[in-house]
ROKOL-61712 format. One line per field, with one value per residue (C-alpha): residue in three letters; chain; x, y, z. Coordinates in steps of 0.1 Angstrom, whole numbers, plus 5000, padded with zeros to 4 digits. Each point is the difference from the previous one (the first is absolute). Example, Ala and Ser with C-alpha at 12.3 -4.5 7.8 and 13.67 -1.06 7.14 Angstrom:
res <- [ala | ser]
chain <- [A | A]
u <- [5123 | 5014]
v <- [4955 | 5034]
w <- [5078 | 4993]
# end
This chain:
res <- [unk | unk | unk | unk | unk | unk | unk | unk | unk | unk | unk | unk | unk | unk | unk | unk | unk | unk | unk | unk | unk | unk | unk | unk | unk | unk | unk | unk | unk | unk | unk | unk | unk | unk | unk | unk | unk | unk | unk | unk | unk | unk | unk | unk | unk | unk | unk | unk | unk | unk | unk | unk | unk | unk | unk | unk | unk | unk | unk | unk | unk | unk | unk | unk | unk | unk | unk | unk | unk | unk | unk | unk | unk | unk | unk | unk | unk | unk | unk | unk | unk | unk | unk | unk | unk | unk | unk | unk | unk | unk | unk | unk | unk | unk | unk | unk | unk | unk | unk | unk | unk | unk | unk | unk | unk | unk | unk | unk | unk | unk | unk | unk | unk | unk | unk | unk | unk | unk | unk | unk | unk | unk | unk | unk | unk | unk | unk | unk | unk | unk | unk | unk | unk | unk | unk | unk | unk | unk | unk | unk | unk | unk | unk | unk | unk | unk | unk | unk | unk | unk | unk | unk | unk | unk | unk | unk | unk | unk | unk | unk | unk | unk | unk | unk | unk | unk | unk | unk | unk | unk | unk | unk | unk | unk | unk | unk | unk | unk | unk | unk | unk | unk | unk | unk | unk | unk | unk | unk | unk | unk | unk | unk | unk | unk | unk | unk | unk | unk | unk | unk | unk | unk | unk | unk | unk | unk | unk | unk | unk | unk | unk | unk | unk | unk | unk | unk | unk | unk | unk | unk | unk | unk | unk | unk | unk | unk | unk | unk | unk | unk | unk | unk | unk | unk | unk | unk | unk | unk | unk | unk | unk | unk | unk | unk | unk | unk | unk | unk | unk | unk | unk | unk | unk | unk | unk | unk | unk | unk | unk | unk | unk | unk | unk | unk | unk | unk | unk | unk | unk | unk | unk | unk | unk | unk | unk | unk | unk | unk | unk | unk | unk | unk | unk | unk | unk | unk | unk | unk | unk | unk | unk | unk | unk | unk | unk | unk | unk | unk | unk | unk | unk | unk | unk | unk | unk | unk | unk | unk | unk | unk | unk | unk | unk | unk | unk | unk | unk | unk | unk | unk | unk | unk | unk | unk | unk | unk | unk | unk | unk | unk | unk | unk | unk | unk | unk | unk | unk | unk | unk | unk | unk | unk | unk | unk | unk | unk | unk | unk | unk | unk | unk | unk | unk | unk | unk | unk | unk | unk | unk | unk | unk | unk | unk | unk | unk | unk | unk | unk | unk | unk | unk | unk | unk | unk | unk | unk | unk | unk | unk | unk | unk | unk | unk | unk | unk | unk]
chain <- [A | A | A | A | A | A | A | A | A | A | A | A | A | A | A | A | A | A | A | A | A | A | A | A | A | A | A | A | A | A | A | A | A | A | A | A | A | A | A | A | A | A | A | A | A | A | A | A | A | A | A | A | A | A | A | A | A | A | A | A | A | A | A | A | A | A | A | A | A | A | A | A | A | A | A | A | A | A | A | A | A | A | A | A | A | A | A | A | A | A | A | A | A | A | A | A | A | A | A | A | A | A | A | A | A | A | A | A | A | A | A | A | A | A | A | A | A | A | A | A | A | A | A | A | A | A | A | A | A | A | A | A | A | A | A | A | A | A | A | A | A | A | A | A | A | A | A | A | A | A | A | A | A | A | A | A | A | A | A | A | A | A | A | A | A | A | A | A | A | A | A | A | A | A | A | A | A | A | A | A | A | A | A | A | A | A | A | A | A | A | A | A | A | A | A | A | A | A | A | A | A | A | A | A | A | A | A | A | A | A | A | A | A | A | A | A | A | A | A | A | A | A | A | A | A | A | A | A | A | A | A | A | A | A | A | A | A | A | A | A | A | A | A | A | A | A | A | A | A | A | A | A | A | A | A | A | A | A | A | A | A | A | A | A | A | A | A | A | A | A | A | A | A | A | A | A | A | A | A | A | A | A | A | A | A | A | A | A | A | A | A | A | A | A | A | A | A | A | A | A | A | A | A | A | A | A | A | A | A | A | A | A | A | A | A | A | A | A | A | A | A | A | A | A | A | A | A | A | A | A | A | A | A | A | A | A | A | A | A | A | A | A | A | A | A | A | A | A | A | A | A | A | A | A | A | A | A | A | A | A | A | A | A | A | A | A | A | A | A | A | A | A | A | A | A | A | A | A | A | A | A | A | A | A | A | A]
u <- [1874 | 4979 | 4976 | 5033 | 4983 | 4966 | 4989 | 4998 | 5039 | 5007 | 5036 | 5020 | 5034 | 5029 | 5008 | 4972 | 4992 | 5012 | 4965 | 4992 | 5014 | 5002 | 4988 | 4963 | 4979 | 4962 | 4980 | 4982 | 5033 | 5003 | 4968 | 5006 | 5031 | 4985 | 4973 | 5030 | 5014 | 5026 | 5009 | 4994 | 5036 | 5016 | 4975 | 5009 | 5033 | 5001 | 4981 | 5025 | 5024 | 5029 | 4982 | 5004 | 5014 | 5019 | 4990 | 4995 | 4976 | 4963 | 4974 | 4963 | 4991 | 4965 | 5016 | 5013 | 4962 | 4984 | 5022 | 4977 | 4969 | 5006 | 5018 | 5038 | 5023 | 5039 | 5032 | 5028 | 5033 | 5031 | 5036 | 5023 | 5037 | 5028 | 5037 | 5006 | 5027 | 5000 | 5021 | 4982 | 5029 | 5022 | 5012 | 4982 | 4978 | 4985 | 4967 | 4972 | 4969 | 4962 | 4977 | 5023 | 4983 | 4966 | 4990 | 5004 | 4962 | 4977 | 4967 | 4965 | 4971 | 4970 | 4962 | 4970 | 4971 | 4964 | 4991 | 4996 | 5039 | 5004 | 5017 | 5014 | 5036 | 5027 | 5035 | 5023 | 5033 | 5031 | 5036 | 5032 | 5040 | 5013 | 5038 | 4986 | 4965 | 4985 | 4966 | 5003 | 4979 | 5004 | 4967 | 4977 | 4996 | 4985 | 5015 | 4999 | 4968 | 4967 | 4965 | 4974 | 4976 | 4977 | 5007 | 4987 | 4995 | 4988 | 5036 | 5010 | 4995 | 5026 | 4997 | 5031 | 5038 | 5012 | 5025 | 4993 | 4988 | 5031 | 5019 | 4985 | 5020 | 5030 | 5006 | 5002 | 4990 | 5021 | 5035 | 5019 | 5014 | 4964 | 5009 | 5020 | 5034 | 5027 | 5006 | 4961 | 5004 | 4961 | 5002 | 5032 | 4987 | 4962 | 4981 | 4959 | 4981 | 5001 | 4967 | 4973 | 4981 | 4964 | 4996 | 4970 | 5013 | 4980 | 5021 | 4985 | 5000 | 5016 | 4977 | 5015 | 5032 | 4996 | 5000 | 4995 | 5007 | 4984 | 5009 | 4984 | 5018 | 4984 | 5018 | 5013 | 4975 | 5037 | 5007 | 4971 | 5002 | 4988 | 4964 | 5010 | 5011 | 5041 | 5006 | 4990 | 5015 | 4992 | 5014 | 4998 | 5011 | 4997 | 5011 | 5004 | 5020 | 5036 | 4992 | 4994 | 4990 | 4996 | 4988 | 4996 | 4998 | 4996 | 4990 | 5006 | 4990 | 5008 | 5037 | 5024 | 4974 | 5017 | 4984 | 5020 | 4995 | 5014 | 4997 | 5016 | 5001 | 5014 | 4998 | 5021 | 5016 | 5005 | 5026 | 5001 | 4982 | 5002 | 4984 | 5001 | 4984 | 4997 | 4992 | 4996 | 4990 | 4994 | 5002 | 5007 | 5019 | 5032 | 4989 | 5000 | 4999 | 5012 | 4990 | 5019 | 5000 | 5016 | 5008 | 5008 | 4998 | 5003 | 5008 | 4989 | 5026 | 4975 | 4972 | 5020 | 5029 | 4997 | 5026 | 4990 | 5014 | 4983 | 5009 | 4982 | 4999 | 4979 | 5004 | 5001 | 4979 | 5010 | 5035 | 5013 | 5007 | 5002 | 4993 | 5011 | 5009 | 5002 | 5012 | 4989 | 5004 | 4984 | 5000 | 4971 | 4998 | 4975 | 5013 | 4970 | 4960 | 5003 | 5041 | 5009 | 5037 | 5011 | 5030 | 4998 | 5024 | 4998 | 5013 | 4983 | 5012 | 4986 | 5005 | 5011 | 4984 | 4976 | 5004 | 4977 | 5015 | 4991 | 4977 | 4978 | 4958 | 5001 | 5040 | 5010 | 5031 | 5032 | 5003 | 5021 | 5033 | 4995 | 4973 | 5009 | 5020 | 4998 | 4987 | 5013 | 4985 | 4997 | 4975 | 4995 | 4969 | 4974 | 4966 | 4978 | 4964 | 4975]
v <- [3016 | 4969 | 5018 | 4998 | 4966 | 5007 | 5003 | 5036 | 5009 | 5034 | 5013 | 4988 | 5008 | 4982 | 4980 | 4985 | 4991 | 4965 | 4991 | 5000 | 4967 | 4987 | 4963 | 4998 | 4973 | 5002 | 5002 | 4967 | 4984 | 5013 | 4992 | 4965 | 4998 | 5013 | 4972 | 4975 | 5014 | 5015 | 5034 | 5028 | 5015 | 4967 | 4989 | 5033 | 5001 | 4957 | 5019 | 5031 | 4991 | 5032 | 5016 | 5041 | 5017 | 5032 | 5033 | 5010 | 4982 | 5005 | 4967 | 5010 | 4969 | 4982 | 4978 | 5025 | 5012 | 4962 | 5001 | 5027 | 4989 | 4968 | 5013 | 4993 | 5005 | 5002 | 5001 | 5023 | 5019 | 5018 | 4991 | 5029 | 5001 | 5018 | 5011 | 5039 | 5015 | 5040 | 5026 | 5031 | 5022 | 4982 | 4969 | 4969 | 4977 | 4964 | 4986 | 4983 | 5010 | 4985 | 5020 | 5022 | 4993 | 4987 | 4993 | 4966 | 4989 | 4969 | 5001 | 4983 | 5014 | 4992 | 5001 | 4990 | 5006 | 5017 | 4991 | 5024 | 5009 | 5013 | 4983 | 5008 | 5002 | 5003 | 5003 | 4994 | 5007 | 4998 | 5017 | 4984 | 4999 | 4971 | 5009 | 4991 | 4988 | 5029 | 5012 | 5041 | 5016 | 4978 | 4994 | 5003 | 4969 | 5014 | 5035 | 5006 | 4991 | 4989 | 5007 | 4987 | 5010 | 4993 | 5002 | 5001 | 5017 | 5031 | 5001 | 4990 | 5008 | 4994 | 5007 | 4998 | 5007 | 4999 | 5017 | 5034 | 5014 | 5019 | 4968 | 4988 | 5019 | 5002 | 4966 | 4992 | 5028 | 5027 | 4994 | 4970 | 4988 | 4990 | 5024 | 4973 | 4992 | 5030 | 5004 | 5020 | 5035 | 5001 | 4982 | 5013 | 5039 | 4999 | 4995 | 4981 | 4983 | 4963 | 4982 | 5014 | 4981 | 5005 | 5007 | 5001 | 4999 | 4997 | 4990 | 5007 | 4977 | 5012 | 5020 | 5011 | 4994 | 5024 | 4986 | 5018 | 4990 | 5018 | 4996 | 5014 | 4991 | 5003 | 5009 | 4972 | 5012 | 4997 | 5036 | 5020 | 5028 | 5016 | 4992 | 4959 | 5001 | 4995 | 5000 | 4999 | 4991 | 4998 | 4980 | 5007 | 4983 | 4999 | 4975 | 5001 | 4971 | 5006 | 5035 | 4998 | 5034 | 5000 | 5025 | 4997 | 5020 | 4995 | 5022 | 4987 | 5016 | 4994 | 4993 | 5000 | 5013 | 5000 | 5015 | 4984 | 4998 | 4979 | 4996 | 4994 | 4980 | 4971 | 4990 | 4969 | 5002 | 4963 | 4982 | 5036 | 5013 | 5036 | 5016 | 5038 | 5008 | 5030 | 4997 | 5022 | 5002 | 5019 | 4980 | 4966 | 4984 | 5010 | 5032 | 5004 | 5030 | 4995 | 4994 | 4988 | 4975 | 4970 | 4989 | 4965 | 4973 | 4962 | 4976 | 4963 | 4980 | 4974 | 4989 | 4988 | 5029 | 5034 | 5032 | 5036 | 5032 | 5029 | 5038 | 5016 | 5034 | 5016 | 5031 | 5002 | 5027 | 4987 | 5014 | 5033 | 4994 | 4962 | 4977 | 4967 | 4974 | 4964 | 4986 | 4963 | 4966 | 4967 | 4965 | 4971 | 4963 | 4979 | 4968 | 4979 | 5016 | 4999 | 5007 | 5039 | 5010 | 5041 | 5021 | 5036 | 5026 | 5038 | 5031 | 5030 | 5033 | 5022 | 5037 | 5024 | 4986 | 4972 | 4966 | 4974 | 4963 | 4970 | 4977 | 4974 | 4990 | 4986 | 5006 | 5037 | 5019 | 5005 | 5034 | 5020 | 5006 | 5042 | 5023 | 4999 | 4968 | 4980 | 4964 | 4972 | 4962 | 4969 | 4977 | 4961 | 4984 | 4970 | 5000 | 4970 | 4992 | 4975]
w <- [2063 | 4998 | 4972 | 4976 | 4998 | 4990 | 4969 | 5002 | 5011 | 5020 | 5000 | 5030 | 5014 | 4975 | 5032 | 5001 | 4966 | 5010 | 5008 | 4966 | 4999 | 5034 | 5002 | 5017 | 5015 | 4995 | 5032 | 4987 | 5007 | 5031 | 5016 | 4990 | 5016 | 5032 | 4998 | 5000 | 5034 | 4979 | 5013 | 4972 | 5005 | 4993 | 4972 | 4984 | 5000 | 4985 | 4972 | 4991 | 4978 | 4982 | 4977 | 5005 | 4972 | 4997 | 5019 | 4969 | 4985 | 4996 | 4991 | 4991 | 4983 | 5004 | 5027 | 5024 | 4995 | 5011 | 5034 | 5011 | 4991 | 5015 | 5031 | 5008 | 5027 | 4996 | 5017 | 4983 | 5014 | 4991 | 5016 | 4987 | 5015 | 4988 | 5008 | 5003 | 5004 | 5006 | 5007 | 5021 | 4999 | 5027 | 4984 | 4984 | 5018 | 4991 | 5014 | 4988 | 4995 | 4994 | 4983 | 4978 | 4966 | 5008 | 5038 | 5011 | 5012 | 5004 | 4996 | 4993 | 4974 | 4987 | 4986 | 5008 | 4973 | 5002 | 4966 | 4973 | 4995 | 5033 | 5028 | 5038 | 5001 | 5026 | 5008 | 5030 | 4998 | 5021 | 4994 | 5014 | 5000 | 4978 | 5019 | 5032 | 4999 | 5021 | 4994 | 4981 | 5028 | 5032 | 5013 | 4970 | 4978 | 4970 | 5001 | 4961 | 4990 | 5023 | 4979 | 4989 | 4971 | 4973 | 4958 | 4971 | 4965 | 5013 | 5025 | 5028 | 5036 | 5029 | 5033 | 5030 | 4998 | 4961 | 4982 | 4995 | 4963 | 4997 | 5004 | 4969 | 4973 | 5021 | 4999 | 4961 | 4980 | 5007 | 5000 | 4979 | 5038 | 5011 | 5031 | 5015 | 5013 | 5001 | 4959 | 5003 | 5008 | 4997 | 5037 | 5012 | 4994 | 5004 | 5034 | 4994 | 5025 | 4987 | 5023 | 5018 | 5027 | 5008 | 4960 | 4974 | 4966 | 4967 | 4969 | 4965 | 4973 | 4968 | 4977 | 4968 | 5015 | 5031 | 5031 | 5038 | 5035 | 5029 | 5037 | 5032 | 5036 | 5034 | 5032 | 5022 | 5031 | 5021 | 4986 | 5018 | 4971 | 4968 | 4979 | 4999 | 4966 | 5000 | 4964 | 4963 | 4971 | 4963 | 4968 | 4965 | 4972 | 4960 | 4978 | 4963 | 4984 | 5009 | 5018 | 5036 | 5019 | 5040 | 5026 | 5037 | 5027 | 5041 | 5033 | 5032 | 5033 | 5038 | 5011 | 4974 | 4975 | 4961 | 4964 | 4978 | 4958 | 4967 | 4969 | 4969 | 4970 | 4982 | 4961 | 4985 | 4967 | 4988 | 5028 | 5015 | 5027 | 5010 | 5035 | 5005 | 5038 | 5029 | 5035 | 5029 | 5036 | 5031 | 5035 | 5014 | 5031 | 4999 | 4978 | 4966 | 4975 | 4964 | 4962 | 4970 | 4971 | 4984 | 4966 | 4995 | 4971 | 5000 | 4967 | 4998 | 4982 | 5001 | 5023 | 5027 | 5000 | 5007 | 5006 | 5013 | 5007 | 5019 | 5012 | 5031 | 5016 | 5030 | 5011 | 5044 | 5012 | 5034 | 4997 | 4982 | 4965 | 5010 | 4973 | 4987 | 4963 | 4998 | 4968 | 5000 | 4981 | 5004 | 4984 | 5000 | 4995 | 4995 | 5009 | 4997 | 5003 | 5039 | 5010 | 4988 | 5005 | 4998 | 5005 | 5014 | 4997 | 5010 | 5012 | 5019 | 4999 | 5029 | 5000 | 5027 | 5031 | 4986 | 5012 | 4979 | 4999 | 4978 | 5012 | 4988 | 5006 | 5030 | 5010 | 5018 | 4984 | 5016 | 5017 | 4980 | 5025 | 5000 | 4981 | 4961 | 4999 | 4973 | 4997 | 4973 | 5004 | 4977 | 5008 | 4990 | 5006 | 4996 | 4998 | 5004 | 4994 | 5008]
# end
């Protein structure tokens, strides 16, 4: 995540592509502040002023590269709340959610150079409720991201508890939803593992438009079982001006142990953006056992407007002949670089006994109100960053 700010950038979730712009305060600043008695929290956060742009947008210029060579440290988050209302087959229900589009999360990253292009860098990262203020996993303070690791031109290396490789692609590149909120029936049909703790990861840097992620994760000790090893995962990616082609592919082991696979691929045609992807998996808490693909497209009317439209289907090998559709719109709006509203809309078709729901990143679906209901929902929603 941090390395989208070196001069050398590595592909990083969508979600997080916010750092690419997220206001930083050099470690200079900061010392001096703590030889004033000023704490380094408060100094920080006099220095921060708006200045993340879109999830979408990617800076490599020559001054994103100086903030590593001369260290930085930066506060950034992501409030996202939105309105759903869903019906699950037994009438329609309102509530509101936090997390639906892109999960609402505070957090602090930085740099500290080595000379030479190369730098340490770390993240810590917490998720929380913005409907009532509630930390996401009670007890842990930085449940989505802890690590720390070191980067340069040859890569990156993290080590700790970090999104998972196969997180990567799923959160951008393969469907025109970004696999949030209930319109992407990427999210609402696949199963992944998102983070993995106790995790070393090395990113690639870009080579003639081919990138790679690599992920190995070691047991928590609690578990008493297997070789130590509780996962890997791998990334791969190609780019080639408006083509974008993605693989990835994850093992876990121990309780709850799931192989899971995507992959797909996404080319844009002027204001048009088209995505074509499959997934599959084997495994999980509650179990999981299907595979399908989505087709879905956006258009920009301009740089701050965006529609799309998507179709999903999975077949259920949990259930005879189960399977399920969703037929999805959506809506975005750039209101200003940091404030993004959007509009969801979909419905989900299950088959014979299947009962998927709509759901959103951080936000658990409905249950449907008997095997092979159908679920409608619209969604409105804001997202802020800072």
């Amino acid at each position: 995540m941090v390395s989208s700010l070196a001069q050398y950038p590595i592909d990083v979730p969508e979600e997080d592509r916010i750092l690419r712009h997220a206001p930083v305060c050099p470690l200079n600043r900061v010392r001096e502040a703590l030889t004033t008695s000023v704490c380094a929290w408060g100094a920080a956060l006099l220095l921060y002023a708006h200045g993340a742009a879109a999830v979408t947008d990617i800076d490599t210029g020559t001054d994103v590269a100086t903030r590593v060579n001369t260290g930085f440290i930066a506060l950034y988050g992501v409030i996202d709340t939105s309105l759903e209302i869903t019906d699950p087959g037994s009438g329609w229900t309102p509530r509101l959610d936090s997390g639906a589009y892109r999960g609402s999360r505070v957090g602090l990253h930085g740099a500290e150079p080595l000379g030479g292009g190369n730098a340490i860098v770390f993240t810590l990262e917490n998720g929380f409720s913005s409907t009532d203020g509630t930390q996401q996993v009670p007890g842990s303070i930085f449940n989505r991201q802890a690590w720390i690791g070191a980067s340069g031109i040859w890569g990156e290396l993290r080590f700790g508890r970090q999104h998972s490789p196969i997180y990567i692609p799923f959160k951008g590149d393969l469907d025109a939803f970004g696999a949030g909120t209930i319109a992407s029936g990427l999210n609402n049909l696949s199963k992944i593992t998102p983070y993995a703790s106790n995790a070393l990861a090395y990113l690639s840097p870009s080579l003639a438009g081919f990138s790679t992620t690599l992920m190995m994760a070691t047991r928590d000790p609690s578990e008493h079982d297997g070789n130590g090893i509780d996962g890997y995962y791998v990334t791969t990616s190609y780019r080639l001006d408006g083509l974008r082609l993605s693989y990835a592919h994850q093992q876990t082991h121990g309780a709850g142990a799931l192989r899971a696979n995507l992959g797909g691929a996404n080319y844009a045609f002027g204001k048009l953006r088209v995505w074509l992807s499959f997934f599959n998996g084997d495994g999980g808490t509650p179990v999981y056992h299907g595979a399908g693909g989505s087709l879905s497209a956006q258009y920009s009317f301009s740089t701050n407007a965006r529609a799309s439209l998507g179709y999903a289907h999975v077949r259920d090998y949990t259930t005879a002949g189960g399977s399920a559709d969703q037929f999805s719109a959506a809506f975005e709006y750039n209101m200003s670089p940091t404030l993004l509203l959007y509009f969801s809309a979909a419905y989900l078709a299950n088959h014979d006994d299947s009962s998927f729901t709509l759901r959103g990143v951080n936000v658990t679906g409905l249950p449907v109100a008997y095997p092979g209901a159908p679920v409608a929902g619209v969604q409105f929603g804001v997202v802020e960053r800072f």
